[in-house]
C-alpha positions as a Markdown table, in Angstrom:
| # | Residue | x | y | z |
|---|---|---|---|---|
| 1 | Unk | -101.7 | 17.9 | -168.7 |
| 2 | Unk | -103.0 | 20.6 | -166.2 |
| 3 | Unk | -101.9 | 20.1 | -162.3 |
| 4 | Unk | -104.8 | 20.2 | -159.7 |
| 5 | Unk | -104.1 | 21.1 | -156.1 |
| 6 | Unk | -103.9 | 17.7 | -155.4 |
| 7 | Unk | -107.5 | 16.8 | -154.4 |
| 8 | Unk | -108.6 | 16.6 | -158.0 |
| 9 | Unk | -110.5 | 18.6 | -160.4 |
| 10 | Unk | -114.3 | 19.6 | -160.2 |
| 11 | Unk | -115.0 | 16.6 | -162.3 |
| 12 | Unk | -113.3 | 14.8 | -160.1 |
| 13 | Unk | -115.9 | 11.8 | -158.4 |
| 14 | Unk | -114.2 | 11.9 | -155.3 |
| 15 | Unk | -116.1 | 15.4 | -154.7 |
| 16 | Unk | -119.9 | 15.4 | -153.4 |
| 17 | Unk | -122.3 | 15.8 | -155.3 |
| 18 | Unk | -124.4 | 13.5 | -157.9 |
| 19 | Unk | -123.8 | 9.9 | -156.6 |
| 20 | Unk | -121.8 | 7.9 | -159.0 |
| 21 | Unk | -121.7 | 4.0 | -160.0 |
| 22 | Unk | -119.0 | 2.2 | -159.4 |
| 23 | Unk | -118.0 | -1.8 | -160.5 |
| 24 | Unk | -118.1 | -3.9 | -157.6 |
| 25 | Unk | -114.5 | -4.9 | -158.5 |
| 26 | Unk | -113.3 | -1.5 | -157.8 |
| 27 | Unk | -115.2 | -1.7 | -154.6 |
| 28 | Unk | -113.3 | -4.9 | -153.7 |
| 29 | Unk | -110.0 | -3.6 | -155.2 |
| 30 | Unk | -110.5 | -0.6 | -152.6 |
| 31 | Unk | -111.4 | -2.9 | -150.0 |
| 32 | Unk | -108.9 | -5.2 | -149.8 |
| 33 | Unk | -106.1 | -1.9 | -149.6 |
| 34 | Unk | -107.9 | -0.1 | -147.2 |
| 35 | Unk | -106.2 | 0.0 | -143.6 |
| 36 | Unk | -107.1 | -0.1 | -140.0 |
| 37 | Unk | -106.9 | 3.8 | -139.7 |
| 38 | Unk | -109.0 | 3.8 | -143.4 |
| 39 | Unk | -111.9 | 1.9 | -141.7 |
| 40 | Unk | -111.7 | 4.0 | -138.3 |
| 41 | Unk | -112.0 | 7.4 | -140.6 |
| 42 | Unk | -114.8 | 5.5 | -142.7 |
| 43 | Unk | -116.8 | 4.5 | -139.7 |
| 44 | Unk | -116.2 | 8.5 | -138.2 |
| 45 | Unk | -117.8 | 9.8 | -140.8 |
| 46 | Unk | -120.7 | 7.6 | -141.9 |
| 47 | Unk | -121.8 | 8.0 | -137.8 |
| 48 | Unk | -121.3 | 12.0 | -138.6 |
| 49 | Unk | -121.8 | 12.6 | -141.5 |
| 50 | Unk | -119.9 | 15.5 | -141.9 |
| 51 | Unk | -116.6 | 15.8 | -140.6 |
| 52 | Unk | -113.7 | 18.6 | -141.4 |
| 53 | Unk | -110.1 | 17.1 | -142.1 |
| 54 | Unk | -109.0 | 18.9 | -138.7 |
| 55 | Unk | -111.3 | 16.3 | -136.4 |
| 56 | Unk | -110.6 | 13.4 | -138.6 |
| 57 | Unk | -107.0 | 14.1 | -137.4 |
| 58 | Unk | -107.6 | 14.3 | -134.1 |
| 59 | Unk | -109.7 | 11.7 | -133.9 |
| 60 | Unk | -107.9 | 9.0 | -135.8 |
| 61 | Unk | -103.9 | 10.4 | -136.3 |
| 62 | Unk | -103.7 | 11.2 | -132.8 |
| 63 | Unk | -101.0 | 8.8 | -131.9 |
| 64 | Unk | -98.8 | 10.4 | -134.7 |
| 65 | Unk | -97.0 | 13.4 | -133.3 |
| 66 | Unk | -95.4 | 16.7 | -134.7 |
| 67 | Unk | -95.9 | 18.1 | -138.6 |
| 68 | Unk | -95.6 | 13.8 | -139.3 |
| 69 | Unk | -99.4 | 14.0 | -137.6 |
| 70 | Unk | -100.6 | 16.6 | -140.6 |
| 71 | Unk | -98.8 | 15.4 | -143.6 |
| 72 | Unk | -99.4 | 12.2 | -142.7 |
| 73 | Unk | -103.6 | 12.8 | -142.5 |
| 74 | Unk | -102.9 | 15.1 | -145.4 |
| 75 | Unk | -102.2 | 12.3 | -147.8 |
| 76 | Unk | -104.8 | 9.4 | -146.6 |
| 77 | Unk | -107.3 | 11.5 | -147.0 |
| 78 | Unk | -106.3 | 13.0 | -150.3 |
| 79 | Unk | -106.1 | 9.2 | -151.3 |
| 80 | Unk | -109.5 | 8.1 | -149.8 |
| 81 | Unk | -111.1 | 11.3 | -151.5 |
| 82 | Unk | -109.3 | 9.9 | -154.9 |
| 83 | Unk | -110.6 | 6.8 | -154.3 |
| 84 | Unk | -114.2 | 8.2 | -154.1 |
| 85 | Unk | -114.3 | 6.6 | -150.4 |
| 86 | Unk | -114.7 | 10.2 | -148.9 |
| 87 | Unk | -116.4 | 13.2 | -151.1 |
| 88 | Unk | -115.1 | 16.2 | -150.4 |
| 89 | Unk | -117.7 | 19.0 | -150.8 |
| 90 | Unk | -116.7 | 22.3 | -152.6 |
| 91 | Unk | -116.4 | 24.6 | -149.2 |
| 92 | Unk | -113.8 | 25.6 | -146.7 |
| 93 | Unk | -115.0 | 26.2 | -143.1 |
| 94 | Unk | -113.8 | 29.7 | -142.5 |
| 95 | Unk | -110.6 | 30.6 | -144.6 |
| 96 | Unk | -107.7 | 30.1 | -142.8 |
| 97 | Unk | -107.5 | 26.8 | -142.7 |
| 98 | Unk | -105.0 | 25.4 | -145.4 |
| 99 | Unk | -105.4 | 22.0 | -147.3 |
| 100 | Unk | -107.3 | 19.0 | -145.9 |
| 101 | Unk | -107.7 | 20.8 | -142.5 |
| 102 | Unk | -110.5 | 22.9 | -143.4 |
| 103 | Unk | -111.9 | 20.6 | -145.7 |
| 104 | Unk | -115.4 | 18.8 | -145.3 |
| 105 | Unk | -115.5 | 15.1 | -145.7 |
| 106 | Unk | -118.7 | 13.2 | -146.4 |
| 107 | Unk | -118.9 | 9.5 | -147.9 |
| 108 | Unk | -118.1 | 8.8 | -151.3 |
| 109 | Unk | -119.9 | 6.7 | -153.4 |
| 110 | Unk | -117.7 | 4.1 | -152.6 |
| 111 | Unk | -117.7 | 4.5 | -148.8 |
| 112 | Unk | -120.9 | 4.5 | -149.2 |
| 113 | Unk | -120.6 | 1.4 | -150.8 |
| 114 | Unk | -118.8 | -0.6 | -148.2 |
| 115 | Unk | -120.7 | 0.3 | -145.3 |
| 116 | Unk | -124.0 | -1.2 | -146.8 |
| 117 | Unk | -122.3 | -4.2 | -147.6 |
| 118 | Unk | -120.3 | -4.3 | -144.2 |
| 119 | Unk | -123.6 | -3.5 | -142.6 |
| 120 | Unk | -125.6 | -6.2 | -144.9 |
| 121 | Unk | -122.9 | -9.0 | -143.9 |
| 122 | Unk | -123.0 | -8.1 | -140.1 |
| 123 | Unk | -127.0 | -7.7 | -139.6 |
| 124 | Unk | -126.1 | -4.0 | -138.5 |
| 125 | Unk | -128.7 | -2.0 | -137.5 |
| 126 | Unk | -126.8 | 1.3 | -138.2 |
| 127 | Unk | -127.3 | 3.1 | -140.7 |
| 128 | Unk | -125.3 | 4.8 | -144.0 |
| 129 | Unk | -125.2 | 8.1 | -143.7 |
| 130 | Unk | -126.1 | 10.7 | -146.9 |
| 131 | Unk | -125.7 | 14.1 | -146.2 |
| 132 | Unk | -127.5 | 15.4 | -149.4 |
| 133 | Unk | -126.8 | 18.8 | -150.6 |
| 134 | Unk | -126.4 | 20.7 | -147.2 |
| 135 | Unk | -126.9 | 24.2 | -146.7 |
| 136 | Unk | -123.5 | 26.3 | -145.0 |
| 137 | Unk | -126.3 | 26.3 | -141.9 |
| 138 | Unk | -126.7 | 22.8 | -141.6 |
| 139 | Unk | -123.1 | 22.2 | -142.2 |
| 140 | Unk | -122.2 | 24.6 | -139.3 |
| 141 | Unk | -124.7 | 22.6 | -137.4 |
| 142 | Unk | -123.8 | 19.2 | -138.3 |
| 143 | Unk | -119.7 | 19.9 | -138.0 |
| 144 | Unk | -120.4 | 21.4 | -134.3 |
| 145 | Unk | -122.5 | 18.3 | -133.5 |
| 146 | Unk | -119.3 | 16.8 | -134.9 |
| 147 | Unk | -117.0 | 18.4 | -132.4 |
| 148 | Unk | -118.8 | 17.3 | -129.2 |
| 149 | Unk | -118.2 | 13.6 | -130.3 |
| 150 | Unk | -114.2 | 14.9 | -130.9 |
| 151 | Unk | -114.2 | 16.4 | -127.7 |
| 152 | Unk | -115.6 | 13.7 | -126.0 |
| 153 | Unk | -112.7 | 11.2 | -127.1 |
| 154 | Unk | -110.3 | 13.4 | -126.7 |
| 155 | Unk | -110.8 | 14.2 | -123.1 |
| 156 | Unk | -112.5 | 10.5 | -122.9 |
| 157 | Unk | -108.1 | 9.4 | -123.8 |
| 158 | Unk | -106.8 | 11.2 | -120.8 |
| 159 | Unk | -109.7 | 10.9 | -118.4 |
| 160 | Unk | -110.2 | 6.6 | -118.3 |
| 161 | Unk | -113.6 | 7.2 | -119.6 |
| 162 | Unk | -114.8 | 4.8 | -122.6 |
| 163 | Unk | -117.2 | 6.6 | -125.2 |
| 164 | Unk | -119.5 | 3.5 | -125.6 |
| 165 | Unk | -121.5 | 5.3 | -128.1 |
| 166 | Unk | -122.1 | 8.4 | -130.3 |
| 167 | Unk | -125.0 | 8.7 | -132.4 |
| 168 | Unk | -126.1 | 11.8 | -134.7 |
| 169 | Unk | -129.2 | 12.3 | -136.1 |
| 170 | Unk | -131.2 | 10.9 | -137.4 |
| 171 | Unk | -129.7 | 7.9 | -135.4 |
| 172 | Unk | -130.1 | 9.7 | -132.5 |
| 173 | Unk | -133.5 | 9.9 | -133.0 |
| 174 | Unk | -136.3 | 8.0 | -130.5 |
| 175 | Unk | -140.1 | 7.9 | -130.7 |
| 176 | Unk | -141.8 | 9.8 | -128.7 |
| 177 | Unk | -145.0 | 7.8 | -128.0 |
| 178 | Unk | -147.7 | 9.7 | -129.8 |
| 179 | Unk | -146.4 | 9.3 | -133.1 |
| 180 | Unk | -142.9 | 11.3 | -133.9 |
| 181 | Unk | -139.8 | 11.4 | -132.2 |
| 182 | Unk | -138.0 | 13.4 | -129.9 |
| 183 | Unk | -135.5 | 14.5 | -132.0 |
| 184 | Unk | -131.7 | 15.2 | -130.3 |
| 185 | Unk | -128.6 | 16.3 | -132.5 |
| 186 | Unk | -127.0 | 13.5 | -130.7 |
| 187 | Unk | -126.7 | 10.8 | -128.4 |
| 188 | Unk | -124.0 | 9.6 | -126.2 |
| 189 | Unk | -122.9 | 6.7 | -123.7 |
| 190 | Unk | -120.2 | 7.3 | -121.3 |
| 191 | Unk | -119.2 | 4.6 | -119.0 |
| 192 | Unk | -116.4 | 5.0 | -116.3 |
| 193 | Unk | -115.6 | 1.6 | -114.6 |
| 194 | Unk | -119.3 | -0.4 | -113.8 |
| 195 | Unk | -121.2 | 3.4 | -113.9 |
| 196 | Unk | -122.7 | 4.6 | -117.5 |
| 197 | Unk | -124.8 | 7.5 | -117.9 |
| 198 | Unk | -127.2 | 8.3 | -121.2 |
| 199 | Unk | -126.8 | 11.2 | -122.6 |
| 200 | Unk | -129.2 | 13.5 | -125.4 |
| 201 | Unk | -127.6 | 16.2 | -126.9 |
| 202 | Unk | -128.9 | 19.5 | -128.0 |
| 203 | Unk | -125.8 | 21.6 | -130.0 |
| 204 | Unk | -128.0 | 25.3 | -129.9 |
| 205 | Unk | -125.7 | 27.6 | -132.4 |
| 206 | Unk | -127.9 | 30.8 | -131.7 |
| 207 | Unk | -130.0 | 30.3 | -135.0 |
| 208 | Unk | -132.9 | 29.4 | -133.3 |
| 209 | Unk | -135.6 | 31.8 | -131.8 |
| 210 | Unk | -135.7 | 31.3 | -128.0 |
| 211 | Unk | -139.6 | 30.6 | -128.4 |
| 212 | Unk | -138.0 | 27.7 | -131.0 |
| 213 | Unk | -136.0 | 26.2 | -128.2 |
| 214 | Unk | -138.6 | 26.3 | -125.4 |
| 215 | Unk | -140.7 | 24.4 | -127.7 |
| 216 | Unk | -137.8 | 22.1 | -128.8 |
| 217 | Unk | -137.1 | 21.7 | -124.5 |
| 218 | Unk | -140.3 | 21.3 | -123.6 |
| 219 | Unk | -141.3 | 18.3 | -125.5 |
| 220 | Unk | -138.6 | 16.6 | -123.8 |
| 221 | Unk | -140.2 | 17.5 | -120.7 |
| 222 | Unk | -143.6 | 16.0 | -122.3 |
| 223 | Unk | -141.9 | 13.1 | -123.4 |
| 224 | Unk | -140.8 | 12.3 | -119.5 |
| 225 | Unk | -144.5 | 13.2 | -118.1 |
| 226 | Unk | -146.2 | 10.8 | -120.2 |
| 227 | Unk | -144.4 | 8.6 | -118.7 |
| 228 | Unk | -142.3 | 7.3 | -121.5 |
| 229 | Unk | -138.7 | 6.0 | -122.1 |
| 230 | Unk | -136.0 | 6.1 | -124.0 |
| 231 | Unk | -132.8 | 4.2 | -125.1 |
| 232 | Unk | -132.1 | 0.8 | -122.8 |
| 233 | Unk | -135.6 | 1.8 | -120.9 |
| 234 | Unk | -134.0 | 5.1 | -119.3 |
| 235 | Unk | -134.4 | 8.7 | -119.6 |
| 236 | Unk | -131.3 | 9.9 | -121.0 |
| 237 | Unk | -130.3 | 13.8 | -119.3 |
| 238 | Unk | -130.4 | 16.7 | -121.9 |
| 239 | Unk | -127.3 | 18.2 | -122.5 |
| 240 | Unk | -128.1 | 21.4 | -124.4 |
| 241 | Unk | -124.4 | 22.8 | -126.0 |
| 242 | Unk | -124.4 | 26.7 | -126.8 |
| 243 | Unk | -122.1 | 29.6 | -128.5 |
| 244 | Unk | -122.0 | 32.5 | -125.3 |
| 245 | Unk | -122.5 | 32.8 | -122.3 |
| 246 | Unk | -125.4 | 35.4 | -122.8 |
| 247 | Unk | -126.8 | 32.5 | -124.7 |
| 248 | Unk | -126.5 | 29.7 | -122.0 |
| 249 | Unk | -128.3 | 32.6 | -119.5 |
| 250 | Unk | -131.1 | 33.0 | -121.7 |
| 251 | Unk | -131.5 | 29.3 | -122.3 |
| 252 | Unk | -131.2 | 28.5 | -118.4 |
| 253 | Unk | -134.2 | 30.9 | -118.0 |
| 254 | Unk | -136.4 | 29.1 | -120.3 |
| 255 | Unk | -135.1 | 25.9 | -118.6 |
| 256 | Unk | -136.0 | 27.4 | -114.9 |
| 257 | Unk | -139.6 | 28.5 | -116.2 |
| 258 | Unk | -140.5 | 25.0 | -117.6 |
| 259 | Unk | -142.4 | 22.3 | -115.3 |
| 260 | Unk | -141.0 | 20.1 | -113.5 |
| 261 | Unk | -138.7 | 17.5 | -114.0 |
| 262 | Unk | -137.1 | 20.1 | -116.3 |
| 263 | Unk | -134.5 | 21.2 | -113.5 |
| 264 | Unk | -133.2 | 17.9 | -113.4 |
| 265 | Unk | -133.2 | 17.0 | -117.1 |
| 266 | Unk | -131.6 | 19.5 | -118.5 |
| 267 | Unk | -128.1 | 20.9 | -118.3 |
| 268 | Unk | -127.2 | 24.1 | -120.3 |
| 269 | Unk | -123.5 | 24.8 | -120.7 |
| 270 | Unk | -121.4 | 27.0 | -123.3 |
| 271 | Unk | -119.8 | 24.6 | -125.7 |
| 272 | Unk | -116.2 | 24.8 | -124.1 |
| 273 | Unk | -117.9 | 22.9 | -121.2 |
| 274 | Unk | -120.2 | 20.6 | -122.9 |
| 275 | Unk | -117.4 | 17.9 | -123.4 |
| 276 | Unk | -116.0 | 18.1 | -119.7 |
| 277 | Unk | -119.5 | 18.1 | -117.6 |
| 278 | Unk | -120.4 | 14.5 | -119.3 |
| 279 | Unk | -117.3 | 13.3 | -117.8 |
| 280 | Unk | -117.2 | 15.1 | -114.8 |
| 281 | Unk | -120.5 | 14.0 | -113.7 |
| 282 | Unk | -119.9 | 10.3 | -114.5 |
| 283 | Unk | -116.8 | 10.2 | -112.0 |
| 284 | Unk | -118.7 | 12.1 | -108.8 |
């Protein structure tokens, strides 16, 4: 019998793709030998969507040290992907990354499977997340969007601050009063002690026209002079993630041109600072 690499063969069903059907008592078999960690990486990437094997590891291996911490992640998620739990899909991010690092996880059909019943038997609200057949844009975007939430709880560990929540889109989404929705890439709650602080989160990767993104920014600004609200009855700030510094200048001018309360909303910072600022401003 031919050897795979150890994630399977294209006909593999653990890969993404067509969904599959599976017997509820393979469902239940899986669940009942899942573990703690299983159910953390499950939960990661259903609020995701997509997530590389690299921030699955630092999200949920972190208290492993050493080469243990990548063999270790190495073979759960080769097992989750064989149990159709996570679906790998048929890219590498880059090149350089070897083996499950530069993977892209999504949920497998039968991830898939317990979150709607988990969510079904606990009245959740939340919900499963299907990443369809995505482009290598939107999987750029979505796996950046992706590394603000792993930056957050990563600093979030060694700063005392508690990620309350993390949302992507569409979750992240919020009506906008007339009809649609102002529509972040993210949103966040950081809370510090008794203070918390809202956040939206705009993850700009420099694909978008600038006359895009004023029009993206200024229905944010509508959104606030019509006098509505969002999450919890506040007005979460606008945290607006870029690639360069040239970027972040030519955003910050469109920012400084809008009306007002723009210079207050909004906050436009290269992406190496987008996950300190959050936590830097809840602690002044």
């Amino acid at each position: 019998m031919r050897r795979g690499n150890g994630w399977g063969s294209p006909a593999n069903p653990g890969r993404a793709g067509a969904p599959r059907r599976v017997r509820g008592a393979y469902v239940e078999w899986v669940a009942e030998r899942l573990s703690d960690r299983d159910g953390q990486i499950i939960e990661a990437v259903n609020r995701l969507r997509l997530v590389s094997g690299s921030q699955l590891e630092r999200l949920c291996f972190s208290s492993l040290a050493g080469h243990a911490r990548t063999v270790v992640r190495g073979r759960v998620l080769r097992r989750l992907v064989q149990w159709q739990v996570l679906a790998l899909l048929p890219r590498r991010i880059g090149g350089a990354a070897r083996g499950s690092a530069g993977a892209v996880f999504a949920l497998g059909v039968v991830g898939t499977r317990l979150c709607t019943e988990r969510q079904a038997a606990t009245n959740a609200a939340s919900r499963v997340r299907h990443p369809g057949a995505p482009t290598e844009r939107s999987i750029r975007h979505t796996l950046a969007v992706s590394e603000v939430c792993v930056g957050l709880v990563e600093r979030a560990r060694t700063e005392g601050v508690h990620i309350a929540a993390f949302e992507a889109e569409p979750a992240s989404w919020w009506p906008n009063g007339v009809g649609g929705f102002i529509k972040p890439d993210a949103y966040a709650i950081l809370t510090w002690g008794n203070v918390r602080e809202h956040w939206w989160i705009e993850v700009d990767l420099a694909t978008e026209s600038l006359p895009i993104m004023k029009r993206k920014l200024m229905a944010y600004v509508d959104f606030v002079e019509r006098g509505q609200f969002g999450p919890h009855g506040l007005i979460p700030r606008v945290l607006v993630s870029t690639v360069t510094p040239e970027r972040r200048a030519a955003l910050h001018s469109i920012v400084t041109r809008l009306p007002e309360p723009a210079a207050a909303l909004f906050v436009v910072l290269v992406d190496s600072e987008a996950t300190v600022y959050p936590l830097w401003s809840l602690r002044e």
